[in-house]
GUVEX-666247 format. One line per 8 residues: number of its first residue (from 1); their letters; for each residue x, y, z of C-alpha. Coordinates in steps of 0.2 Angstrom, whole numbers, plus 5000, padded with zeros to 4 digits. Layout:
NUM> A> X,Y,Z; ...
# end
This chain:
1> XXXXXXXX> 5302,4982,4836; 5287,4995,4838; 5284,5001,4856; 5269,4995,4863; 5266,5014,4866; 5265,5016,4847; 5254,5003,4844; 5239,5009,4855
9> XXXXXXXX> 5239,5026,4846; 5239,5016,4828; 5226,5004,4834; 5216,5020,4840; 5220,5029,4824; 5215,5019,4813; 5197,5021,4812; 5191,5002,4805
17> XXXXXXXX> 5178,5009,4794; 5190,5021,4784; 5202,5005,4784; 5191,4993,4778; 5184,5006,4767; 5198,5004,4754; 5195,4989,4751; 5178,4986,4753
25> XXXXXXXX> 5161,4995,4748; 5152,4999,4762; 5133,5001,4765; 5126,5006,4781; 5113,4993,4789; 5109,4998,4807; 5122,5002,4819; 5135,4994,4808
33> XXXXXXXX> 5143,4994,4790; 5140,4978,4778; 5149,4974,4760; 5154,4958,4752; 5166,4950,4758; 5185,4951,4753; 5193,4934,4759; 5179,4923,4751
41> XXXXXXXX> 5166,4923,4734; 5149,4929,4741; 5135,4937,4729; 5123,4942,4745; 5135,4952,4760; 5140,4943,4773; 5155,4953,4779; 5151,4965,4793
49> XXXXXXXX> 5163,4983,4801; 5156,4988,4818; 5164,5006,4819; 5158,5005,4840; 5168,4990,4845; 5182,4994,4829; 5182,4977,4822; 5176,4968,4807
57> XXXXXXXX> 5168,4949,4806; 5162,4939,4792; 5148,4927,4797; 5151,4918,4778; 5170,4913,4779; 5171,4915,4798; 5187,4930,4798; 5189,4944,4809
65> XXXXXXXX> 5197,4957,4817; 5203,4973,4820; 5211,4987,4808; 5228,4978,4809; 5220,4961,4807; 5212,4967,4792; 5227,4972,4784; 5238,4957,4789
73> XXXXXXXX> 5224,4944,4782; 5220,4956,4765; 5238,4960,4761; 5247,4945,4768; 5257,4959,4781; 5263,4952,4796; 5260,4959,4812; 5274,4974,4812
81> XXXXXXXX> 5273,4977,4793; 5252,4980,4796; 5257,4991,4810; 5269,5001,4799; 5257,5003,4784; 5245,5010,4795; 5257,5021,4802; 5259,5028,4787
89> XXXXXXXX> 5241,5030,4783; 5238,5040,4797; 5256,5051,4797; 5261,5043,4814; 5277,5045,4816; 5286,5025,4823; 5303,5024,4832; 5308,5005,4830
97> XXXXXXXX> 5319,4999,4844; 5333,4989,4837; 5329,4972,4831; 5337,4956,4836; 5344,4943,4823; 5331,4933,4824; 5317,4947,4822; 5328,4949,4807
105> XXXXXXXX> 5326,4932,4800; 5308,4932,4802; 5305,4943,4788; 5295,4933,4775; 5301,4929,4760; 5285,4937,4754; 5292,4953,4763; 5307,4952,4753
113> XXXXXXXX> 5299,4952,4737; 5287,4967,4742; 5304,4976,4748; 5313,4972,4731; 5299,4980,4721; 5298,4994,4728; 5316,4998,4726; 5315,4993,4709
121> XXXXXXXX> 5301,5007,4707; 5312,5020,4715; 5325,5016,4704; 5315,5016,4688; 5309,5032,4692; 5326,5039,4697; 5332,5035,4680; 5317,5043,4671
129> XXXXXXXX> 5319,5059,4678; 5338,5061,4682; 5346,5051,4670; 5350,5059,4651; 5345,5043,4643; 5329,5043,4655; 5324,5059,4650; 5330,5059,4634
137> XXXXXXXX> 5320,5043,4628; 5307,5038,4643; 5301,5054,4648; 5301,5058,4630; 5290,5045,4624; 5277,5048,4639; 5276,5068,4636; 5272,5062,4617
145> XXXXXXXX> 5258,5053,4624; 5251,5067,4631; 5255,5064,4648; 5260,5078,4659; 5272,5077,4674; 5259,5076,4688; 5251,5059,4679; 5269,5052,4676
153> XXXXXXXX> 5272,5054,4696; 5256,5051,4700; 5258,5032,4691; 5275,5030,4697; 5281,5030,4678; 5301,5025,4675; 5312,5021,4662; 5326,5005,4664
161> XXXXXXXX> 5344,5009,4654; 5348,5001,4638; 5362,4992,4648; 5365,4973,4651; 5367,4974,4671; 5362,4993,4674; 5349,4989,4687; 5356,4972,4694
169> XXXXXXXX> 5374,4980,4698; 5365,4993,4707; 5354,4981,4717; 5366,4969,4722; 5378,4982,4729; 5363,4990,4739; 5362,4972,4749; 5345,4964,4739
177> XXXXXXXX> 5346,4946,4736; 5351,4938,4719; 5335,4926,4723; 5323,4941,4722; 5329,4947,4710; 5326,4931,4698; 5308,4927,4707; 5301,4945,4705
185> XXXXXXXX> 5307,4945,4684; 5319,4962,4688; 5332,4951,4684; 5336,4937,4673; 5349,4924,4674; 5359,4913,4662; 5374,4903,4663; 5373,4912,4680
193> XXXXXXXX> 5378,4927,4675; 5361,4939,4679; 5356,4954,4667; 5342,4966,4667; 5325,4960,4664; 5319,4976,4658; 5333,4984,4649; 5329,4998,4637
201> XXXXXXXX> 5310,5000,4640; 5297,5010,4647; 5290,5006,4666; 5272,5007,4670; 5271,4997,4688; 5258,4986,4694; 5250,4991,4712; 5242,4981,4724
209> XXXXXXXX> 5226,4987,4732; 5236,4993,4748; 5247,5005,4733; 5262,4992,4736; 5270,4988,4718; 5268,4971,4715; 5274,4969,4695; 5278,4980,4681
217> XXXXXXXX> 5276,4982,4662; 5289,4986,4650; 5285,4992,4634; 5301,4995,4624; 5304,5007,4611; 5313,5001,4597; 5301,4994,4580; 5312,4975,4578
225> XXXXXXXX> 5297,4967,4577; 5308,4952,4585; 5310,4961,4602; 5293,4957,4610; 5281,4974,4612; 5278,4973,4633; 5288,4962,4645; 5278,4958,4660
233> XXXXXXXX> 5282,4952,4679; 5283,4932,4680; 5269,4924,4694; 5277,4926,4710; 5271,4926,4727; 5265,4944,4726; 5259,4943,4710; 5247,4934,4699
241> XXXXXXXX> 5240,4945,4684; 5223,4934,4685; 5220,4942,4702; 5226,4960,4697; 5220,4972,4689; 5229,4990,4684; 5225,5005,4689; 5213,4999,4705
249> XXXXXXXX> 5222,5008,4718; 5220,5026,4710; 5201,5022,4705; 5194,5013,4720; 5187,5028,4728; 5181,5037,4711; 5170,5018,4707; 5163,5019,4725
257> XXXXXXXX> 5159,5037,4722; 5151,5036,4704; 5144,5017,4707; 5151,5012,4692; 5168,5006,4684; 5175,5008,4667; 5185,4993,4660; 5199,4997,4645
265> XXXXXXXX> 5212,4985,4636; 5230,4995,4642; 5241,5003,4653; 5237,5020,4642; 5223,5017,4642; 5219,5020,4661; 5234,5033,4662; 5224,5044,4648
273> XXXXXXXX> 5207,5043,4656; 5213,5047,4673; 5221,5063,4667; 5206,5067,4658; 5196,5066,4673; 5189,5048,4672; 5196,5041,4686; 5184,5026,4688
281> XXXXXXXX> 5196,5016,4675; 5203,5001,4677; 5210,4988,4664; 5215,4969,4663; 5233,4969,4664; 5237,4961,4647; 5224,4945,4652; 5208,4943,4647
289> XXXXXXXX> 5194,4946,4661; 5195,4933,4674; 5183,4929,4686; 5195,4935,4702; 5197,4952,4692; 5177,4953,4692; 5174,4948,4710; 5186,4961,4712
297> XXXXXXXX> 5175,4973,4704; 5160,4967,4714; 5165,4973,4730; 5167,4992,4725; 5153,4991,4711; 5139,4981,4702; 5140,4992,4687; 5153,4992,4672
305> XXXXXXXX> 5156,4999,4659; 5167,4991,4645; 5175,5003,4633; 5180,4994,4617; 5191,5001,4601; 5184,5000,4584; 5191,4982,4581; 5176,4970,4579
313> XXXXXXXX> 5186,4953,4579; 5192,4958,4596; 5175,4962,4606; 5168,4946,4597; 5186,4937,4607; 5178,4946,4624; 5161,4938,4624; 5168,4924,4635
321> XXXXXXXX> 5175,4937,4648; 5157,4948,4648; 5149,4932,4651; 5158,4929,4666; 5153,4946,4672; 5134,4944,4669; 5136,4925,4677; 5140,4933,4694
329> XXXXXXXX> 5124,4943,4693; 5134,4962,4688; 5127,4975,4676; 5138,4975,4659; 5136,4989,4648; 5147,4993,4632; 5154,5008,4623; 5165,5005,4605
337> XXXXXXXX> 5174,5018,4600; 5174,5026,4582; 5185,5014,4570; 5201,5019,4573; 5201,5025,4589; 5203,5017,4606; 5201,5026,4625; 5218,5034,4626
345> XXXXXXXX> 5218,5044,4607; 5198,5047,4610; 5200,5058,4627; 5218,5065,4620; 5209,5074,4605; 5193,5077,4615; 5187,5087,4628; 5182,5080,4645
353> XXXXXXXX> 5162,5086,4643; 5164,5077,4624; 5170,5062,4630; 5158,5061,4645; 5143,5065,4633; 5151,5052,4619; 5151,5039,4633; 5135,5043,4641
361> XXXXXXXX> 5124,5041,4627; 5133,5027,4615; 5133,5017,4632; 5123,5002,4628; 5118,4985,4637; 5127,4973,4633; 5113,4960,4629; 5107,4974,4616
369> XXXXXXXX> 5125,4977,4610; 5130,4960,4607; 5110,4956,4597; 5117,4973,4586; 5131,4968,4582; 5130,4950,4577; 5113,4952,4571; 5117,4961,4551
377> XXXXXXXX> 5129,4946,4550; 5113,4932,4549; 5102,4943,4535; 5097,4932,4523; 5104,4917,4532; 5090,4908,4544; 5103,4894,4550; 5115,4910,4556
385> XXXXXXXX> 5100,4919,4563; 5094,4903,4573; 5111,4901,4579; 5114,4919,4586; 5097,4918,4593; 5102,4903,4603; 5120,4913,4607; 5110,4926,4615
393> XXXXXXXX> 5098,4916,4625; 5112,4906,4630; 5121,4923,4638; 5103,4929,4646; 5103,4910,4654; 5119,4916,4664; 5109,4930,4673; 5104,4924,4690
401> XXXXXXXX> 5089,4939,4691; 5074,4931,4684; 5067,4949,4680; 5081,4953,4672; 5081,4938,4661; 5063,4942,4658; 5067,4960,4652; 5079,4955,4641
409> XXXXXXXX> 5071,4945,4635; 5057,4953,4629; 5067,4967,4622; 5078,4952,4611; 5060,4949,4607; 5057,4966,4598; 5075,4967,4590; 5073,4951,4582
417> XXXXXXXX> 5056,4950,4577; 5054,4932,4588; 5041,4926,4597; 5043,4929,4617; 5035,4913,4620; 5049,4903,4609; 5061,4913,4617; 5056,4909,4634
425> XXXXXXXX> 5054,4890,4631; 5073,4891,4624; 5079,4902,4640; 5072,4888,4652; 5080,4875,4642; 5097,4883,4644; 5093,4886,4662; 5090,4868,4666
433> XXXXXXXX> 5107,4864,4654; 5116,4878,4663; 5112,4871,4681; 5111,4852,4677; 5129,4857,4671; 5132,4865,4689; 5127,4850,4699; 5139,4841,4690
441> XXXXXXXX> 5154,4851,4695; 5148,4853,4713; 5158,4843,4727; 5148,4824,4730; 5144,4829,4749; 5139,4813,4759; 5123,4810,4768; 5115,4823,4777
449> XXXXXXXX> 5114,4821,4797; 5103,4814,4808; 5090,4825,4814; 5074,4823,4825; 5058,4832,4822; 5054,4842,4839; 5039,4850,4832; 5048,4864,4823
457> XXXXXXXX> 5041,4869,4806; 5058,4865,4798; 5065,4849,4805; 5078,4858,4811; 5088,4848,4826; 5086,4854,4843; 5096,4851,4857; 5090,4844,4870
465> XXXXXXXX> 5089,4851,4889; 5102,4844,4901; 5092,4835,4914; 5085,4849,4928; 5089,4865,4921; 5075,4874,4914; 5077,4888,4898; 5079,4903,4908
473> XXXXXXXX> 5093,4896,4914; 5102,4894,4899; 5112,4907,4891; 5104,4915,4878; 5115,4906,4863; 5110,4887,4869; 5099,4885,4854; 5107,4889,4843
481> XXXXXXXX> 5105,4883,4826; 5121,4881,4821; 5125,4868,4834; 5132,4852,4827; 5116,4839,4829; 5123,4823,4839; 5136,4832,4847; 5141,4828,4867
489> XXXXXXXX> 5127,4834,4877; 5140,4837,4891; 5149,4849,4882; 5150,4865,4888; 5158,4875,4876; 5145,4885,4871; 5144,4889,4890; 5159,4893,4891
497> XXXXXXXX> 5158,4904,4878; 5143,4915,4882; 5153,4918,4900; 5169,4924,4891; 5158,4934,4882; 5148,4942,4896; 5166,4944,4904; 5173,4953,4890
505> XXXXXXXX> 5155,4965,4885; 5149,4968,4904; 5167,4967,4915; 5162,4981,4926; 5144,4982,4927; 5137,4979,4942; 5118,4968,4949; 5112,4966,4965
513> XXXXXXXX> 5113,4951,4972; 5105,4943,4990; 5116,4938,5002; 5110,4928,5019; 5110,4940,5031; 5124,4938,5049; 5106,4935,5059; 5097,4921,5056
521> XXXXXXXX> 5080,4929,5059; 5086,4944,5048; 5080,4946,5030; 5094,4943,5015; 5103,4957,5012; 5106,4966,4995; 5124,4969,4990; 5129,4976,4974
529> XXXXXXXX> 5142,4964,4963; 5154,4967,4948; 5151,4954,4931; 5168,4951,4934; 5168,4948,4952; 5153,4937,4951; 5160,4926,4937; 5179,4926,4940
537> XXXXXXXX> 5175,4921,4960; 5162,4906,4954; 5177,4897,4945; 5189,4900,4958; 5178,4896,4970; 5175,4878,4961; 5193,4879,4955; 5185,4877,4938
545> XXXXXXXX> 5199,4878,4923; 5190,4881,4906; 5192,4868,4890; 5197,4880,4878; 5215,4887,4882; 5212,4902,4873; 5195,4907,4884; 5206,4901,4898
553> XXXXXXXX> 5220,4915,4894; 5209,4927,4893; 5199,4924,4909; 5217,4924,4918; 5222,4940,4910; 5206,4949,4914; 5211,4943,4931; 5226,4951,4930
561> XXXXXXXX> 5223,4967,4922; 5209,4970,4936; 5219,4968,4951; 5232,4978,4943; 5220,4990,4940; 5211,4990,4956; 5227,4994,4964; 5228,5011,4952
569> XXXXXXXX> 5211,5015,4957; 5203,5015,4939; 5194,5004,4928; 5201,4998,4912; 5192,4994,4895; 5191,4974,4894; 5184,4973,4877; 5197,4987,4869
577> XXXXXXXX> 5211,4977,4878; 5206,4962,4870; 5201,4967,4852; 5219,4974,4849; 5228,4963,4860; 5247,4959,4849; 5241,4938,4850; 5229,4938,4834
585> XXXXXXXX> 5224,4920,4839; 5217,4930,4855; 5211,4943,4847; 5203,4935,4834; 5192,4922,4848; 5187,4941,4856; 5180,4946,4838; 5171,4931,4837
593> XXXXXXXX> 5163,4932,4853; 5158,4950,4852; 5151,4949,4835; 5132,4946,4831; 5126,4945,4812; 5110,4952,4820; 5103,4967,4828; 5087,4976,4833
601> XXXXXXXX> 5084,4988,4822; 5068,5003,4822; 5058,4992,4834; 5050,5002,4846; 5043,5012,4831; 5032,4996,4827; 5026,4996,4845; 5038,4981,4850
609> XXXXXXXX> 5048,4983,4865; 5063,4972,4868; 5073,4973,4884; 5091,4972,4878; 5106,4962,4889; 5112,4975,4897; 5099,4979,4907; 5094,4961,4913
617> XXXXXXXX> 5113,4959,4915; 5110,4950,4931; 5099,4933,4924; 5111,4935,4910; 5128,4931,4921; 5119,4922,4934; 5108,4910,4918; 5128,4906,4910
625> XXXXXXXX> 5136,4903,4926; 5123,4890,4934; 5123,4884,4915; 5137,4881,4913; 5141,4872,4931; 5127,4859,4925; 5136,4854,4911; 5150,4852,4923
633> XXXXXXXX> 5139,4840,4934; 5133,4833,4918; 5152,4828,4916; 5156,4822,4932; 5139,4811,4932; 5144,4805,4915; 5161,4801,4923; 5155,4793,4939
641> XXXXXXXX> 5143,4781,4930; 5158,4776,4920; 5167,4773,4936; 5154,4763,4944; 5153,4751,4928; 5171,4747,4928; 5170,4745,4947; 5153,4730,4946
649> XXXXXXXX> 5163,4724,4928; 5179,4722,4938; 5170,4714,4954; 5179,4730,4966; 5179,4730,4985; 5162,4734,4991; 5168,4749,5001; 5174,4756,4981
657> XXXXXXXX> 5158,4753,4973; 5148,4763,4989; 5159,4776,4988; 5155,4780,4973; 5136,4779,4973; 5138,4792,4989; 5146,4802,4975; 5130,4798,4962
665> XXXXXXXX> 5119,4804,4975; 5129,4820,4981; 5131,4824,4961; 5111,4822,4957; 5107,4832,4973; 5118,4847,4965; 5111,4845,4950; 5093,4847,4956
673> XXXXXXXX> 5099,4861,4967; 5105,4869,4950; 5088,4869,4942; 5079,4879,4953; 5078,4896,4950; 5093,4908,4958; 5101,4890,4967; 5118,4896,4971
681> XXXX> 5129,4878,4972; 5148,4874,4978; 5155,4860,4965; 5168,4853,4975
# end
């Protein structure tokens, strides 16, 4: 178990921006940090890092957080293994007190699998460096590839003995489970008697984004052409090789940096560029591209580069793959090698500044490419030009920028001496096939819901008042578009949202506030009051729980944190308290309520002047507060006339029914005292 002391200097660490940042591109846009986000497929940014407040929100999929949240939701970490990682980002040194049995028995199966890798990496590389048959044939064969001993450590490069239970003896006897063994491919077992999985052969491991190894690939060395070239790690719950691609870890900051990636076919492919300085590589993992490995891509880059050997039939297989790419709106361009040569034997035998130059300037479209290549093969053959024609528009079609498709097609135009206009009237054919296609696949959603027009341009729905209060009462989310239409108009969720907020943002500012003065001829007297004070003694006052058990929890805590503050004489951060608190369900309700898709930006340069919360804090308190007590009354009026039904329904005593109409009136009365402006009212 981490101390708690421990935590708060990894939460304040690990700066959210730099965390995030590995993951995620990142463009500044105002005050805050945008990129696409990594929990769901989005094309247009949606996902949002506030370095101020430390935390990160997507508005598209709804996720949140802080740095430790981030790392539990994107690596599937639970809340201690986050901790550690980040530790270990940041050199921060952790002293775990001693863990009960059943901390121990919480591990994850997940955990386990993550754990067993990694000592199968150590091992692997154990044996290649120490081992005579390790260095004698592993080391060996990597040295004659031309790779020198920084790149072999740098990739985490190993060797497995040409032994029947080498690795699996080892593992059992260190205490790792027979199960994980079997799931994760290191071992394999038959007639239950378990063997290596990787036995005489080559490693080249398989990272995740975090640098967590998550597969491997054996290659072996022996020419049987029976023995299969490359073994590769089974799907397990740490890996899938659609969603994987190799080499990411070590090239994510070079794409960010040279806003572009370059795509290859194998593991030596990306080791060879690497050490030749290319370090924006990436390649497939023995799969062909799929659309996770491309959304991948997207979030660090939307340009790549695809480096192809001399082989022909092969690119011609990878036109489905590039496709994909163009589909999600990604610049594709293509380099092919000379024949015989692929990436790894071309920046072996070349120089860095050759290879850079041979890239640059061979570096084609792929549209353009793809009309090269195909095009000599319909010469003298108009039923194999037309159908390459219709190939071609059909690949254009996928692009979702209409000014790209315009270009290009245009320039297919010039290369194959065909009219623009018949090549446009094919593109919007394929366009409407392409999206009449679409529709078809989309889920059948039912009818849309009602709405009414209240004069708004877009039909949109718009809540309607409760009875007496007037809009600057209301706290400033009330009309907010994305209510549901229909829903209670007693509910006073939203209310009780916007005063956890104000709570959490405003705690210990402070707003004048008339009080009557002691002398009934004197003038009210102006006495300064705490956010916190105000809000926090309105509900006790009333003895006013809130709905939601989670705002509730946190109102109760703040409580608690300030008197026990109050007594130390110091203030205490509400918001930092509660964006790193160790309950993520807490924590992630305090990210959502602190985070706004929108900001003011570079206003006041056009003249326009906007007075921000913060310095109108006191309509804004005192507008959620009396807002939210009238949903309140709304409720107990709602409730009374309920009452009083049931009561003339069921014939009650007279004394009954008048009881309750005293409580109609006194309930109306309160409610009318709540619409007028700055009307202080006692509920119960």
């Amino acid at each position: 178990m981490i101390p708690r002391e421990t935590v708060d200097q990894i939460i304040e660490t690990a700066q959210i921006e730099e965390v995030v940042g590995e993951f995620v591109n990142l463009k500044k846009k105002g005050a805050n940090l945008w990129g696409l986000c990594p929990f769901h497929n989005e094309k247009t940014p949606s996902f949002s890092v506030a370095p101020a407040k430390g935390i990160y929100k997507c508005f598209g999929c709804g996720e949140g957080g802080n740095s430790v949240n981030f790392i539990m939701a994107h690596e599937a970490m639970s809340y201690p293994e986050a901790l550690r990682y980040l530790a270990k980002r940041y050199n921060i040194e952790v002293e775990e007190e001693e863990m009960t049995p059943e901390m121990e028995a919480a591990v994850s199966e997940r955990e386990s699998q993550y754990v067993v890798m990694a000592y199968a990496e150590s091992y692997f590389v154990e044996q290649l460096w120490e081992s005579e048959a390790g260095k004698a044939i592993g080391l060996s064969y990597f040295k004659e590839r031309g790779f020198d001993e920084a790149t072999i450590r740098k990739f985490g490069l190993g060797y497995s003995p040409e032994s029947w239970e080498a690795f699996t003896k080892t593992a059992l006897e260190n205490g790792y489970k027979k199960e994980f063994l079997v799931k994760t491919g290191l071992s394999k077992d038959k007639n239950d008697r378990l063997y290596d999985g990787y036995r005489g052969r080559v490693i080249f491991p398989i990272h995740n984004l975090s640098g967590r190894p998550i597969g491997f690939g054996g290659r072996t060395l022996k020419t049987d052409k029976k023995v299969p070239k490359y073994i590769n790690t089974p799907e397990c719950e740490i890996y899938n090789k659609r969603k994987v691609l190799y080499g990411l870890y070590f090239a994510k900051k070079s794409i960010v940096a040279e806003d572009a990636c370059m795509l290859v076919e194998g593991y030596t492919d990306v080791i060879s560029m690497h050490q030749a300085g290319f370090e924006n590589v990436v390649a497939s993992s023995g799969t062909s591209l799929t659309l996770d490995q491309i959304r991948l891509i997207s979030r660090y880059t939307q340009n790549i580069t695809i480096l192809y050997d001399g082989d022909t039939a092969g690119i011609k297989a990878s036109f489905r793959g590039i496709d994909l790419i163009l589909e999600q709106g990604l610049n594709v361009r293509v380099v092919m090698f000379p024949d015989g040569e692929d990436p790894d034997s071309f920046v072996r035998s070349h120089t860095r500044e050759e290879a850079s130059d041979f890239i640059a300037s061979n570096a084609k479209d792929f549209i353009v490419f793809k009309t090269d290549l195909l095009y000599a093969e319909t010469a003298g053959d108009p039923i194999k030009k037309a159908a390459l024609v219709h190939d071609i528009v059909d690949t254009i079609a996928l692009i979702p920028d209409e000014i790209k498709r315009s270009l290009y097609i245009r320039e297919c135009s010039d290369l194959m001496q065909i009219p623009e206009k018949a090549l446009l009237s094919e593109l919007n054919k394929a366009r409407r096939k392409l999206l009449k296609k679409r529709e078809n696949k989309a889920p059948v959603e039912g009818p849309p819901p009602p709405a009414f027009d209240a004069g708004f341009p877009s039909g949109d729905a718009v809540p309607a008042l409760p009875d007496g209060v007037s809009p600057d009462e209301l706290p400033p989310d009330f009309f907010d578009p994305d209510r549901a239409v229909g829903e209670d108009p007693n509910d006073c969720s939203h209310q009780e949202r916007d005063m956890v907020r104000l709570l959490l943002q405003y705690c210990h500012k402070t707003f004048k506030l008339e009080q009557p003065s002691e002398d009934p001829k004197g003038k009210p007297e102006k006495v300064e009051v705490m956010v916190i004070d105000f809000i926090l003694g309105e509900l006790e006052h009333d003895n006013i729980q809130l709905e939601n058990p989670i705002y509730q929890r946190i109102v109760e805590e703040l409580d608690e944190l300030d008197k026990k503050h109050s007594d130390e004489e110091k203030e205490f951060n509400a918001e930092a308290a509660f964006l790193n608190h160790s309950d993520q369900e807490v924590c992630k309700a305090c990210v959502d309520l602190l985070s706004s898709k929108y900001e003011l930006h570079d206003w006041e340069r056009k003249g326009i002047f906007v007075d921000p919360e913060d310095r109108k804090i006191k309509k804004a308190v005192m507008g959620s507060v009396y807002s939210y007590k009238a949903k309140k009354v709304g409720q107990m009026i709602a409730t009374n006339e309920r009452e009083l039904k049931a009561a003339f329904t069921d014939e009650k005593e007279f004394s009954e029914i008048e009881k309750l109409l005293e409580t109609k009136v006194q309930l109306n009365n309160i409610k009318k005292e709540l619409a007028k402006p700055g009307g202080r009212v006692i509920l119960r």
